[in-house]
N, C-alpha and C positions, 0 to 999 in steps of 0.2 A: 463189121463185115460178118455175115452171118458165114455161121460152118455147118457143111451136113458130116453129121460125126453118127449116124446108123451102124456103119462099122466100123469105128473110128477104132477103140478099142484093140482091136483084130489090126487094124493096121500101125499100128502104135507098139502093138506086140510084135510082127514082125521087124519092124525096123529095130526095136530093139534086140529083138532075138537074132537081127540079123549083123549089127555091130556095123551098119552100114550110115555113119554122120559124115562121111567126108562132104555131103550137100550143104553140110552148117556154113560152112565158110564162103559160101560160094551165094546164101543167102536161101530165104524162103519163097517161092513164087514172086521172085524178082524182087523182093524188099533186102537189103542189106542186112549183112550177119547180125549186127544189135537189135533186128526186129526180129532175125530169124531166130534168135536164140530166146526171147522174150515170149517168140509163141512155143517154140517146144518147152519153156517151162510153163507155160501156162498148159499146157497139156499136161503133164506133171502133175498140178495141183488138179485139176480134173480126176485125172487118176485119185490120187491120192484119198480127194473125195469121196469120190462112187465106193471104192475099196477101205473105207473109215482108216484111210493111214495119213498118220502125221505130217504134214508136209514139212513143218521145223525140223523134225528131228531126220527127215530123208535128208534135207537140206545138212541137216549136222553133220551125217552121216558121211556126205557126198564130200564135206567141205575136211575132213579130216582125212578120206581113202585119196582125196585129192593133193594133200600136204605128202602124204606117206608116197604116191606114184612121182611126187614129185625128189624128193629126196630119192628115192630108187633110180630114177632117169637120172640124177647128177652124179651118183656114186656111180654109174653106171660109164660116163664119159669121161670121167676123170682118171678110171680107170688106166 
């Protein structure tokens, strides 16, 4: 499925800039959350390309800030 991404970028940057994913769950242009979430990383790696950044080590990065948010939410409720 072809994508116009002209100012993909720009809108890519506001979503993030704007912390607004509560649409992930709810899926992407009507395809279910595992597809939805399989195109925002494929954006991702887009990014990462255009911008010569590592997509492994975002990836690393992501999966490690992800273990730590996690452990912080459980000391958090146990509280």
């Amino acid at each position: 499925m072809p994508v116009d991404r002209e100012h993909w970028l720009d809108d890519v940057d506001d979503v993030i800039r704007s912390r607004h994913y509560t649409w992930i769950p709810e899926g992407l242009g009507g395809e279910p959350p595992k597809t939805a979430m399989a195109w925002v990383l494929t954006d991702v790696m887009h990014i990462c390309s255009r911008a010569g950044i590592d997509f492994d080590e975002v990836m690393q990065t992501a999966a490690e800030r992800f273990v730590t948010e996690e452990r912080e939410q459980a000391a958090a409720t146990s509280e």
